[in-house]
TIBAPA-804746 format. One record per residue: y negated, x, z of N, C-alpha, C, O in turn; residue number from 1. Coordinates in Angstrom, 3 decimals, decimal comma, padded with zeros to 6 digits. Each point is the difference from the previous one (the first is absolute). Example, Ala and Ser with C-alpha at 12.3 -4.5 7.8 and 13.67 -1.06 7.14 Angstrom:
! residues 2
R       n_y       n_x       n_z      ca_y      ca_x      ca_z       c_y       c_x       c_z       o_y       o_x       o_z    k
R   005,690   013,190   007,800  -001,190  -000,890   000,000  -001,200   000,900   000,000   000,019   001,036   000,665    1
R  -001,069  -001,386  -001,385  -001,190   000,820   000,060  -001,090  -000,770   000,730  -001,108   000,509   000,169    2
! end
This chain:
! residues 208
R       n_y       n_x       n_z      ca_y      ca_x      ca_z       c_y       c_x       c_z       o_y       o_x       o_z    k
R  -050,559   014,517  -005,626   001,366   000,502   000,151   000,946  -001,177   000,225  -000,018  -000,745   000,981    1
R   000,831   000,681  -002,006   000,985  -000,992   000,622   001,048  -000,027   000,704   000,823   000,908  -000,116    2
R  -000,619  -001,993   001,030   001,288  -000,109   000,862   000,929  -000,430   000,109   000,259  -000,906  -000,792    3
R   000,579   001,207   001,610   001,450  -000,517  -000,616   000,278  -001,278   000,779  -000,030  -000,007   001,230    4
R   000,315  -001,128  -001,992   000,554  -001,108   000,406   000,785  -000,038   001,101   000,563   001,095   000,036    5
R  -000,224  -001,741   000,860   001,082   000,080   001,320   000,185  -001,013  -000,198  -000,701  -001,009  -000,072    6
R   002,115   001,314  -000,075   000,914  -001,917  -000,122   000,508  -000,051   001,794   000,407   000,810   000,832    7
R  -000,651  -001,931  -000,874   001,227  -000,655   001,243   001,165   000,184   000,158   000,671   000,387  -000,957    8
R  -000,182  -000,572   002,004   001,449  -000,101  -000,416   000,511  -000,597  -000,957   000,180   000,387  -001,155    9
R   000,088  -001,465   001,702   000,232  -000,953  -000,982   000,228   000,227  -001,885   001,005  -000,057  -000,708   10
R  -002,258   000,288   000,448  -000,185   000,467  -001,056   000,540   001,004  -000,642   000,448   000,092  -001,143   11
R  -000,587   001,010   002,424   000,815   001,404  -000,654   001,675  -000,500  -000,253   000,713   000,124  -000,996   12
R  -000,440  -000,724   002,328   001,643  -000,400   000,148   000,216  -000,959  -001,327   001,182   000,001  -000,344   13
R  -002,078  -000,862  -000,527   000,442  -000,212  -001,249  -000,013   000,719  -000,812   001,049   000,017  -000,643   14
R  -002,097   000,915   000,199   000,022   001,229  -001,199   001,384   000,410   000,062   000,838   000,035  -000,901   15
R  -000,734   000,306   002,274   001,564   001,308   000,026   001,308  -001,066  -000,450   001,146   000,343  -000,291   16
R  -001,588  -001,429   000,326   001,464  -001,015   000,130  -000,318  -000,108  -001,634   000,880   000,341  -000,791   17
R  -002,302  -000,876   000,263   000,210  -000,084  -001,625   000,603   001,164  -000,509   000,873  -000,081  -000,865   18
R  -001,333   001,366   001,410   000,452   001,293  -000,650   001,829   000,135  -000,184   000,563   000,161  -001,083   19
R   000,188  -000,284   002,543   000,914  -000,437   000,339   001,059  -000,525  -001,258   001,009   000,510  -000,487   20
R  -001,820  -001,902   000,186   000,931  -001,150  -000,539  -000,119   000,995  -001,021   001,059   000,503   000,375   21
R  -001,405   000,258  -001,359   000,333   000,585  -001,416   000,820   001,021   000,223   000,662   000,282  -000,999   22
R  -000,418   000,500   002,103   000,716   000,807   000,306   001,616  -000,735   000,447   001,179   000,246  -000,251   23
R  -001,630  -000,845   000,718   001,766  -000,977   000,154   000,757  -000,852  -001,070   001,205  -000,221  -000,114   24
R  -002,345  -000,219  -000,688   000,255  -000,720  -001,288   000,978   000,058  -000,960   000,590  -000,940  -000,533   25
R  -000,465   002,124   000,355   000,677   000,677  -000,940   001,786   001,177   000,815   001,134   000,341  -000,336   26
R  -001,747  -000,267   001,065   000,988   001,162   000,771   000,707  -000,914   001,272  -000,397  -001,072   000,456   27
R   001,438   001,787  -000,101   000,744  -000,386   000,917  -001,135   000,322   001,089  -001,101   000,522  -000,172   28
R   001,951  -001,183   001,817  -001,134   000,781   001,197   000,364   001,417   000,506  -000,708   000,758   000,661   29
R   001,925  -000,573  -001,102   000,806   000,757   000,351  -000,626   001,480  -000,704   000,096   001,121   000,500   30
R  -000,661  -001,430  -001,611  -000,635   001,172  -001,063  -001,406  -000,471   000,264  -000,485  -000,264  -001,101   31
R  -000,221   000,082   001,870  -001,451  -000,100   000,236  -000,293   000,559   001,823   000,236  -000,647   001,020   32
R  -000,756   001,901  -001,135  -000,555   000,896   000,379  -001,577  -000,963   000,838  -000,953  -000,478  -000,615   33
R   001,110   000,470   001,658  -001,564  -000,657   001,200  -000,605   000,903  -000,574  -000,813  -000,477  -000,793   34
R   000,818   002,012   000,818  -001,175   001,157  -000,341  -000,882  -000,355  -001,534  -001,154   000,190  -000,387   35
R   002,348  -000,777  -000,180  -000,403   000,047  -001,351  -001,379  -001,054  -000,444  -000,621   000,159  -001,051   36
R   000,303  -001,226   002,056  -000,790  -000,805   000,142  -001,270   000,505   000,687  -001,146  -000,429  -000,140   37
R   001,622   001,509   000,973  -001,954   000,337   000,355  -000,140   001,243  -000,927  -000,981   000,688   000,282   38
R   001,793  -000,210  -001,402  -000,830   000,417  -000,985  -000,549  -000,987  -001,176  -000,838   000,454  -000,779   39
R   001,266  -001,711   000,647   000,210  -000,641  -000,938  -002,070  -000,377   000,516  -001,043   000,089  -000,648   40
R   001,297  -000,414   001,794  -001,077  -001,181   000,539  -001,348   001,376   000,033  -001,144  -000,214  -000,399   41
R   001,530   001,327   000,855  -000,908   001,341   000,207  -000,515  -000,104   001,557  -001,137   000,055   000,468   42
R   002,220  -000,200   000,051  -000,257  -000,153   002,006   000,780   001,148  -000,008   000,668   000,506  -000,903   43
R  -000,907  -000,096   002,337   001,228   000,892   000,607   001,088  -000,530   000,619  -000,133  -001,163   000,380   44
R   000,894   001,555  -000,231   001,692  -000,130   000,502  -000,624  -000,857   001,341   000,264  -001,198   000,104   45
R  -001,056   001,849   000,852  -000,672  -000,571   001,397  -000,176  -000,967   000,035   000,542  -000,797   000,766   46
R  -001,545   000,507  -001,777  -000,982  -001,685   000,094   001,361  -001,171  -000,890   000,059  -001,228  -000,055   47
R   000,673   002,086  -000,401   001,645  -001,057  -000,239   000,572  -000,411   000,561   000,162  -001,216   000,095   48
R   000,578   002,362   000,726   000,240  -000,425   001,222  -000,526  -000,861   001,219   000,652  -000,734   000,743   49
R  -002,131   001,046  -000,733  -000,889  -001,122   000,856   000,236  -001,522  -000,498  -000,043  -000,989   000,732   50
R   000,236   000,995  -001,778   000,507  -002,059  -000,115   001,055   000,042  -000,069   000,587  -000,996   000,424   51
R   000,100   001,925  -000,879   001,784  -000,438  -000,597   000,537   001,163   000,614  -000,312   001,032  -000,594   52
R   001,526  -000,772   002,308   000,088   000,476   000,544   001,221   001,110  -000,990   000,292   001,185   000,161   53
R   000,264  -002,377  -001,346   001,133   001,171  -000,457   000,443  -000,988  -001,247  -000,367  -001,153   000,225   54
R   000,968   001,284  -001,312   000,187  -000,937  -001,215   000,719  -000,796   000,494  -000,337  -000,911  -000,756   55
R   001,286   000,311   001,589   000,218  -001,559   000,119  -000,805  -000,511   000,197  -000,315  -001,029  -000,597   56
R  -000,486   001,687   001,744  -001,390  -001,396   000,102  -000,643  -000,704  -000,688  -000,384  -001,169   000,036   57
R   000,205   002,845  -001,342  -001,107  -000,353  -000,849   000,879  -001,300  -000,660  -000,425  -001,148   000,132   58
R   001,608   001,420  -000,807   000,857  -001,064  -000,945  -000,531  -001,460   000,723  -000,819  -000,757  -000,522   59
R   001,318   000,596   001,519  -000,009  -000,900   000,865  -001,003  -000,712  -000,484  -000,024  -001,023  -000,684   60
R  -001,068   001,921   001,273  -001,555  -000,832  -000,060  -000,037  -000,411  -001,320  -000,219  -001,211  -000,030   61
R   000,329   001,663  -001,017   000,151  -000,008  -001,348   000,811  -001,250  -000,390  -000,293  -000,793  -000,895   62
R   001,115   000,759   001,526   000,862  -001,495  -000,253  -000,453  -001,196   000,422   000,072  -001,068  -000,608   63
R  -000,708   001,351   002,043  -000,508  -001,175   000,703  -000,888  -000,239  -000,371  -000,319  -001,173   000,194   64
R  -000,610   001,977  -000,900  -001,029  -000,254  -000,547  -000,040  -000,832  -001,845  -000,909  -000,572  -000,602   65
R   001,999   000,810   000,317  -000,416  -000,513  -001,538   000,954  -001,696   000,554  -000,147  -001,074  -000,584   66
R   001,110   001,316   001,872   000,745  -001,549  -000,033  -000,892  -000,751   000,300   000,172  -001,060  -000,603   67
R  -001,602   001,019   001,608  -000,300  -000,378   000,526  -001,178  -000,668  -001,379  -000,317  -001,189  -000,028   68
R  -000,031   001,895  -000,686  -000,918   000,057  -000,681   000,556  -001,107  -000,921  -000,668  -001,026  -000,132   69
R   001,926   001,173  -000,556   000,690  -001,039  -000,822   000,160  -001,261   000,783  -000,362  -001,022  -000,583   70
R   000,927   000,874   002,026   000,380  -001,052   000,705  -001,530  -001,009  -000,203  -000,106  -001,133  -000,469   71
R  -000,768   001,894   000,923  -001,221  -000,528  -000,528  -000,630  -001,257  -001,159  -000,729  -000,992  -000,013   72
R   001,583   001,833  -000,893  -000,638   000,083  -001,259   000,759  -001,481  -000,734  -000,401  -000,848  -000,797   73
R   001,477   001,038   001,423   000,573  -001,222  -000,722   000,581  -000,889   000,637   001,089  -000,518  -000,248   74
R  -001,918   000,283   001,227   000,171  -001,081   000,946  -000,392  -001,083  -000,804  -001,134   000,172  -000,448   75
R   001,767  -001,432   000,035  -000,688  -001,436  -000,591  -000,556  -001,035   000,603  -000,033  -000,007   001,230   76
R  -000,437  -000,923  -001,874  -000,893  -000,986   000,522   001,568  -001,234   000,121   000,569  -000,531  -000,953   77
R  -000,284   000,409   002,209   001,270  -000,755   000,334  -000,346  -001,993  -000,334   000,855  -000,875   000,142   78
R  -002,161   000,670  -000,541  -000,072  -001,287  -000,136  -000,271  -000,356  -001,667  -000,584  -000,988  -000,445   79
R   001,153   002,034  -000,264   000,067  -000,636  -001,820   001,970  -000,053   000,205   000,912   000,352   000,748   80
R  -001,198  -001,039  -001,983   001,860  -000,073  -000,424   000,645   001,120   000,155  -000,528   001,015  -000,455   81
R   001,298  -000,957   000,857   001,441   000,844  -000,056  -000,157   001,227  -001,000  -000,292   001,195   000,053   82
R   000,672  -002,219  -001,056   000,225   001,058  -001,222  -001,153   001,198  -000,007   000,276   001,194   000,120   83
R  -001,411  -001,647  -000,259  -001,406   000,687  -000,061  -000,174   000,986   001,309  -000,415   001,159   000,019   84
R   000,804  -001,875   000,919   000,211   001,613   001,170   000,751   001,334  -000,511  -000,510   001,121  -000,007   85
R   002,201  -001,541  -000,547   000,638   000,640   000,156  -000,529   001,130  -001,452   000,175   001,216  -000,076   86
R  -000,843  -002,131  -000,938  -000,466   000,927  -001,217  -001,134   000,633   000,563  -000,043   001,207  -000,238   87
R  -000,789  -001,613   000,842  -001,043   000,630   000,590   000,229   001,260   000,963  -000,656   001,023  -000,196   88
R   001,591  -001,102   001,242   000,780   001,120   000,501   000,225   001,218  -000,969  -000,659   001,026   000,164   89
R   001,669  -001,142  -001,262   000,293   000,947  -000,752  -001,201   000,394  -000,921  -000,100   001,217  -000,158   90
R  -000,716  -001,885  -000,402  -001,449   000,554  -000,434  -000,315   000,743   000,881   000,346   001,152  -000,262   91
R  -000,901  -001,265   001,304  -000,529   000,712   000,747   000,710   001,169   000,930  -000,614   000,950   000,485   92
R   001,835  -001,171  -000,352   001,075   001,195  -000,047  -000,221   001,101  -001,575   000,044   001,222   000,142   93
R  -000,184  -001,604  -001,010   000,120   000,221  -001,345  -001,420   000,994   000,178   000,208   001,195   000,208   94
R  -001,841  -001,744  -000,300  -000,926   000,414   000,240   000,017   001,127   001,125  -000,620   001,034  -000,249   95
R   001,265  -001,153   001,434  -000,446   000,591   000,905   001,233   001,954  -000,906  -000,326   001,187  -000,011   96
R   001,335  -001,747  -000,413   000,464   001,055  -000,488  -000,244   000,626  -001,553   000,575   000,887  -000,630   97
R  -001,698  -001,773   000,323  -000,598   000,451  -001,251  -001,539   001,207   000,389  -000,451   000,987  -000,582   98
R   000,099  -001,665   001,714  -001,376   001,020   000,358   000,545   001,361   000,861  -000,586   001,081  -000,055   99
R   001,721  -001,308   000,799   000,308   000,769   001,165   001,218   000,802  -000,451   001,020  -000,052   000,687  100
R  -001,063   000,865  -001,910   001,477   000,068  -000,769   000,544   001,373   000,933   001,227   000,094  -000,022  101
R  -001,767   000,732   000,644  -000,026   001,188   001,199   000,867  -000,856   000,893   001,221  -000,150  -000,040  102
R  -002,365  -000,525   001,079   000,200  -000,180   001,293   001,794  -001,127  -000,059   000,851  -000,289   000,841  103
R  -001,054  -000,010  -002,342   001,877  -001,278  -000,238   000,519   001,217  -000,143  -000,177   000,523   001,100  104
R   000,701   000,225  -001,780   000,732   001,192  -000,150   000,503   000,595   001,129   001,209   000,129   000,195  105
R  -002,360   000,369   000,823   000,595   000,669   000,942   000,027  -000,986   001,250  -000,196   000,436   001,134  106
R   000,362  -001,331  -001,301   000,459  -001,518   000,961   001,679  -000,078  -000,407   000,945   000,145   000,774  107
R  -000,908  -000,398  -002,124   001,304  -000,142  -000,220   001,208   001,352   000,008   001,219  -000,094   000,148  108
R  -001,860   001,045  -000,312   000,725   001,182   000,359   000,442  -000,398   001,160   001,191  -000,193   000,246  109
R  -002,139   000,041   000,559  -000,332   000,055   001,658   000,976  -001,047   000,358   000,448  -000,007   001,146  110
R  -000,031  -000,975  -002,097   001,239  -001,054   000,855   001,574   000,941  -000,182   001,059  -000,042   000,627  111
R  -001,351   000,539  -001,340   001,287   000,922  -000,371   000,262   001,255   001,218   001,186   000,302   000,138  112
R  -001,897   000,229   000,491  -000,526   000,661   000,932   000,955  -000,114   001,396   000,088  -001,015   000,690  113
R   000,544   002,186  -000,460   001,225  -000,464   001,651  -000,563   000,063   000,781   000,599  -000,357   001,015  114
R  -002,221   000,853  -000,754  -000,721  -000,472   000,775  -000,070  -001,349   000,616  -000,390  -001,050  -000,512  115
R   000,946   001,328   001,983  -000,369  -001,532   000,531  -001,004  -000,710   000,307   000,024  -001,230   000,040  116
R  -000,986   001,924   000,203  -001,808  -000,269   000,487  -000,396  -000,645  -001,656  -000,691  -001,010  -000,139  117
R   001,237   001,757  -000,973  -000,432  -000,413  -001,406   000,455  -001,474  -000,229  -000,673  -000,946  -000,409  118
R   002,073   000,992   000,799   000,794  -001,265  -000,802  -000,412  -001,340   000,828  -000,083  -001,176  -000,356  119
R  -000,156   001,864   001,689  -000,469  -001,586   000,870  -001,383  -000,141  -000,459  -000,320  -001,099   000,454  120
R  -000,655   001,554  -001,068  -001,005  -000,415  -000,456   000,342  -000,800  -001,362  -000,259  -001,181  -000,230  121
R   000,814   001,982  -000,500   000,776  -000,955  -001,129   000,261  -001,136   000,126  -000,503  -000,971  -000,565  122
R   001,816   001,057   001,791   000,768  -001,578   000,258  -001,281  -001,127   000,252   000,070  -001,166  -000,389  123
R  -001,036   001,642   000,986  -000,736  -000,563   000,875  -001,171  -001,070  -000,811  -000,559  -001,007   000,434  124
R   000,437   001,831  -002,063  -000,890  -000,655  -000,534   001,102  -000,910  -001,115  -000,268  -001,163  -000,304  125
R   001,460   001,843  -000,208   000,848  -001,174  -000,269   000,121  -001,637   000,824  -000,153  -001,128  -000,469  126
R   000,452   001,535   001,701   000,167  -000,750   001,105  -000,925  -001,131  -000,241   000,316  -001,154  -000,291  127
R  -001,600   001,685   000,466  -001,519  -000,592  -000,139   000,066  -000,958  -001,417  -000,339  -001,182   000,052  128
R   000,729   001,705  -001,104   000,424  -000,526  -001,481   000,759  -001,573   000,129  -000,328  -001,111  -000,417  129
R   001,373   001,560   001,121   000,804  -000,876   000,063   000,202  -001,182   000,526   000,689  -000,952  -000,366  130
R  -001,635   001,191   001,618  -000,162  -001,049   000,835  -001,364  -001,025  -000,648  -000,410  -000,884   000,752  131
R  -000,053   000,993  -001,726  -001,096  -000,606  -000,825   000,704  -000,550  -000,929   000,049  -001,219  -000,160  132
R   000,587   002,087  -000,568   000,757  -000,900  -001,338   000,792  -001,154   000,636  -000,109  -001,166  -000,379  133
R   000,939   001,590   001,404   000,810  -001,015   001,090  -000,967  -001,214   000,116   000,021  -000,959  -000,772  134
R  -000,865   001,108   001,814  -000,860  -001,287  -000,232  -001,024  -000,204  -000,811  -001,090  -000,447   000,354  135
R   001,296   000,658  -001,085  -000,780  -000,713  -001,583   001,476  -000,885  -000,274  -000,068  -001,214  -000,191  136
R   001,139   001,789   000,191   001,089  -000,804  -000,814   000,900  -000,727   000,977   000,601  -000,983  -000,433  137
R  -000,427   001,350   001,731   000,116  -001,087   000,877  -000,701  -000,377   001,053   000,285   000,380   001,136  138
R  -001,095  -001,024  -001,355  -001,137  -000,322   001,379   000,478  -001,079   000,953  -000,791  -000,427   000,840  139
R   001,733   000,068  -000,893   000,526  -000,512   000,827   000,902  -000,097   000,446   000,708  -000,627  -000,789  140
R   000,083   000,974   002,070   001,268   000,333   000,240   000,352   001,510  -000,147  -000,564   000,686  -000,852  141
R   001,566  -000,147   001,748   000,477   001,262   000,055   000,383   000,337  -001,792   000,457  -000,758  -000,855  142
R  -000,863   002,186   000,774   000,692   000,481  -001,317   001,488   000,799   000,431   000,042   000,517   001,116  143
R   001,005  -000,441  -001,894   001,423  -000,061   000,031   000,071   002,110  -000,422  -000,620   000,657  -000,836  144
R   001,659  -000,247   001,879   000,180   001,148  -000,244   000,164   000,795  -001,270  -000,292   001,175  -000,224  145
R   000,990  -002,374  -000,791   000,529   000,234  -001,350  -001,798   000,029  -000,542  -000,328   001,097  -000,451  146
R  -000,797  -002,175   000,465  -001,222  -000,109  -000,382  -000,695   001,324   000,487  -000,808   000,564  -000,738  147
R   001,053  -000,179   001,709  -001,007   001,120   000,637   000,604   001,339  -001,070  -000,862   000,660  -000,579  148
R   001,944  -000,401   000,415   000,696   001,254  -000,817  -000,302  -000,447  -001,624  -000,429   000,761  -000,868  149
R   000,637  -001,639   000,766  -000,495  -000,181  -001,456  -001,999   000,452  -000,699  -000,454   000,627  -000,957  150
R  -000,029  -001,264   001,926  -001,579   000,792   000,310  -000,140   000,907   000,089  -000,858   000,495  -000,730  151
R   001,552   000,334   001,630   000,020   001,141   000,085   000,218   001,171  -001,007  -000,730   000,922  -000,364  152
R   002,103  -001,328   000,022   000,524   000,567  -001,088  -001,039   000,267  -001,843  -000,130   000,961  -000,758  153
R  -000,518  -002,813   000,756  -000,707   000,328  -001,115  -001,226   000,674   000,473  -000,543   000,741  -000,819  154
R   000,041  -000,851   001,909  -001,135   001,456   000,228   000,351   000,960  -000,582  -000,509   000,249  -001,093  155
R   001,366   000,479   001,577   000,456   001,322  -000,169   000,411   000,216  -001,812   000,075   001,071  -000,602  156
R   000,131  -002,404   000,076  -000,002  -000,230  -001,527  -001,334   000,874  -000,153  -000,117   001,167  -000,375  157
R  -001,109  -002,335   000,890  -001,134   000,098  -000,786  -000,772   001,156   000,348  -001,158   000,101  -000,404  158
R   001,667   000,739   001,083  -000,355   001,298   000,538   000,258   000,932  -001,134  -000,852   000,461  -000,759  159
R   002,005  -000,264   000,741   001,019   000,751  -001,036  -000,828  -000,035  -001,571  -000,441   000,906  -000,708  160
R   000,477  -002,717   000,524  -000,305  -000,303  -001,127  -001,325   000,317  -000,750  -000,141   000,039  -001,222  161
R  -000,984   000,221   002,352  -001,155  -000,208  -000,291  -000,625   002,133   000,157  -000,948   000,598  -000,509  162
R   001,970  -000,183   001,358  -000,026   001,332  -000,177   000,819   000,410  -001,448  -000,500   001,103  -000,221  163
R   001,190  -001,280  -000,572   000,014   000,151  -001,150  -000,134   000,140  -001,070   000,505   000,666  -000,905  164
R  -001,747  -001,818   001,124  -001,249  -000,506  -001,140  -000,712   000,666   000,030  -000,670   000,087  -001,028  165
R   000,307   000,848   002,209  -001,242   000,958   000,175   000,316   001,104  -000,589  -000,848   000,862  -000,232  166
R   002,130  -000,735  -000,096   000,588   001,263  -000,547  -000,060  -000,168  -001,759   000,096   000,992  -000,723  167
R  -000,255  -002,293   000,212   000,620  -000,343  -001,278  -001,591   000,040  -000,698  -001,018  -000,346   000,600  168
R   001,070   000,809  -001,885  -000,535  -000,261  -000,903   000,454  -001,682  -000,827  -000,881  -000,570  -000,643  169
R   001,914   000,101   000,730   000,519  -000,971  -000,958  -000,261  -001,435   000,463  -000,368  -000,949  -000,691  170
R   000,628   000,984   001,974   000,032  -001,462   000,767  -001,227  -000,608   000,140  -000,609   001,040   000,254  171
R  -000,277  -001,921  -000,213  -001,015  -000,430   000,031  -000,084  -000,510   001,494   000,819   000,225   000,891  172
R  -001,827  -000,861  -000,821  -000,493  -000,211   001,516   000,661  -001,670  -000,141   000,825  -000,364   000,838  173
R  -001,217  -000,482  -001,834   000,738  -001,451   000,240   001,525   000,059  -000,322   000,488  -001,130   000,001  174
R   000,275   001,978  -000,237   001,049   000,375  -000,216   000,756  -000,059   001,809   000,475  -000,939   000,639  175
R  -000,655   002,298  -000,327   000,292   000,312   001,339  -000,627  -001,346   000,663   000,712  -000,129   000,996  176
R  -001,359  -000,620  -000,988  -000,935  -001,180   000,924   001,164  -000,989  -000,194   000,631  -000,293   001,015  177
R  -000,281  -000,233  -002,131   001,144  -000,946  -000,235   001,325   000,237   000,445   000,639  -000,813   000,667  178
R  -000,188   002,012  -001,061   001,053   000,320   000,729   000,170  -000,118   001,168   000,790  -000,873   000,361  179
R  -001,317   001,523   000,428  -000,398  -000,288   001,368   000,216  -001,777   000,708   000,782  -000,698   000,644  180
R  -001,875   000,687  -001,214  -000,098  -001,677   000,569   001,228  -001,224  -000,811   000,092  -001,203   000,242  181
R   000,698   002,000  -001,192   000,932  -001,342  -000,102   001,058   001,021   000,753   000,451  -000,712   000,897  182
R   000,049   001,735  -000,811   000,552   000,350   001,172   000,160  -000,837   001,257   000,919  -000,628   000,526  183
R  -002,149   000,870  -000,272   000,326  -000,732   001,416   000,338  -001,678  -000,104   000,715  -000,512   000,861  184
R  -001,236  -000,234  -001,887   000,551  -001,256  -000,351   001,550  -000,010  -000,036   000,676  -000,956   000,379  185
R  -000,216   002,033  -000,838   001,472  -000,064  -000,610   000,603   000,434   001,235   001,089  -000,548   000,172  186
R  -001,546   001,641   001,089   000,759  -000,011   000,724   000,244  -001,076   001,135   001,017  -000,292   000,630  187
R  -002,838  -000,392  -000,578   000,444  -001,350   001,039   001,138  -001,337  -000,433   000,670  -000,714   000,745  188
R  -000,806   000,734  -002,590   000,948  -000,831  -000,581   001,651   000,404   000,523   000,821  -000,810   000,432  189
R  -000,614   002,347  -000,621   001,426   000,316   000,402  -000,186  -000,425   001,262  -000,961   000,765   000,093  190
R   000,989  -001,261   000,929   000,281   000,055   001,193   000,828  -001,234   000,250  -000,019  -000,783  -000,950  191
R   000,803   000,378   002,077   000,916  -001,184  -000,109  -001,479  -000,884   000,726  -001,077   000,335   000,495  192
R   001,896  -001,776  -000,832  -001,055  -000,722   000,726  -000,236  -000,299   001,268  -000,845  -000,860   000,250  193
R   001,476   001,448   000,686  -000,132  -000,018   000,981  -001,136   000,995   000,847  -000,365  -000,065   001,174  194
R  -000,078   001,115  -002,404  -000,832   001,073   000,180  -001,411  -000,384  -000,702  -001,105   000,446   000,310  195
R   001,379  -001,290  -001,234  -000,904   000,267  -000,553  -001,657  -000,215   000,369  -000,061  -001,069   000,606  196
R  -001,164   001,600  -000,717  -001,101  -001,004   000,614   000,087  -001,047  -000,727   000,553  -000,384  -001,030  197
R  -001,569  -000,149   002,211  -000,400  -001,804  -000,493  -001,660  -000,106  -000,929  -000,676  -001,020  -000,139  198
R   000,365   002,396  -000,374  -000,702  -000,035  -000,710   000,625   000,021  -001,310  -000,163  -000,940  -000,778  199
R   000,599   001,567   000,598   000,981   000,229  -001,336  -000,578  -001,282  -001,250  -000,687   000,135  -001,012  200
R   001,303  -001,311   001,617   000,082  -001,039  -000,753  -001,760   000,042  -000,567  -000,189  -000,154  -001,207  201
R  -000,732   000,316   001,911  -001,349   000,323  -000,453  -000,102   000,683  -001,016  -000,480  -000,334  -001,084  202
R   001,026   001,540   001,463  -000,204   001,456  -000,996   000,611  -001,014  -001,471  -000,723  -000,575  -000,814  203
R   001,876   000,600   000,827   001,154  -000,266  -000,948  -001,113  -001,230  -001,189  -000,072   000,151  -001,220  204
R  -000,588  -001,170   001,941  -000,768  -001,047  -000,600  -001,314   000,777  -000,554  -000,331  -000,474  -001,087  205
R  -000,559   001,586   001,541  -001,305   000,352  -000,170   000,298   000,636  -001,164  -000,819   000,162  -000,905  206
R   002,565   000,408   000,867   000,228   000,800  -001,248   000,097  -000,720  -001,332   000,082   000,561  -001,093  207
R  -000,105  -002,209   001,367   000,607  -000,725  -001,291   001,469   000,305  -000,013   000,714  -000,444  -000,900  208
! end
């Protein structure tokens, strides 16, 4: 006679969160129904409630869980050149939203979200973003308020940009990859020089 598997927590609390991300993917949060997930998963309403007290949580967890997973993922090796971090970053930004095309979807919904518990998880892994590209491109010396918003800003580019592509039949993957990464060349170039990093001049030479 066979028996039925018993997941862990843990485990269960990912099924319901993979299940989750396809249900948010596509739809607002606002039009996604908590009930609609313990029919999706085949639990009862009860054992839903037992991990996820009510659908913000669940979102929540859902967010913190795929930022955390990306923050991860494309962390670089800070002792090759410049250039090769910052392409290596967006590859692997690129990859992590080529395998995970659910859990990016309802992340980026999720920055859109007036949820405040949502958006500070958001800010939080931007934040995390930024302060890496920062020192990769200035490792020495304070970075300049105008430098910190400019980083920032092309995040939220390559967010946008790279959720797009997931949508497109037309755009190719080295397409969106280039864009991206001379983006951010072009926005550290706009900056006055008083902002600019002191890597720059690196980048600018590795490019020819």
């Amino acid at each position: 006679m066979a028996t039925r598997t018993r997941l862990s927590r843990e485990a269960r609390q990912d099924q319901l969160l993979d299940l989750g991300a396809g249900l948010f993917a596509d739809r607002s949060y606002e039009d996604v129904h908590i009930e609609e997930l313990a029919e999706v998963a085949g639990v009862s309403r009860g054992l839903l409630y037992h991990y996820f007290p009510n659908k913000r949580a669940f979102f929540a967890a859902m967010v913190r869980r795929e930022s955390g997973r990306m923050s991860e993922l494309t962390l670089t090796d800070p002792t090759v050149p410049i250039l090769e971090q910052l392409n290596g970053g967006i590859e692997s930004y690129l990859d992590y939203c080529d395998t995970h095309r659910m859990g990016v979807r309802a992340v980026f919904r999720g920055a859109a979200s007036a949820d405040p518990e949502v958006q500070a998880i958001v800010d939080a892994d931007i934040a995390v973003q930024q302060m890496r590209i920062i020192a990769a491109v200035q490792p020495h010396g304070a970075a300049t308020e105008l430098l910190q918003i400019a980083v920032r800003s092309w995040l939220n580019f390559l967010r946008s940009a790279s959720h797009e592509w997931l949508d497109s039949s037309d755009i190719s993957r080295e397409e969106i990859r280039d864009l991206c990464a001379n983006a951010l060349v072009a926005t550290l170039l706009a900056l006055p020089e008083s902002s600019r990093p002191t890597a720059l001049a690196e980048i600018t030479d590795q490019l020819g």
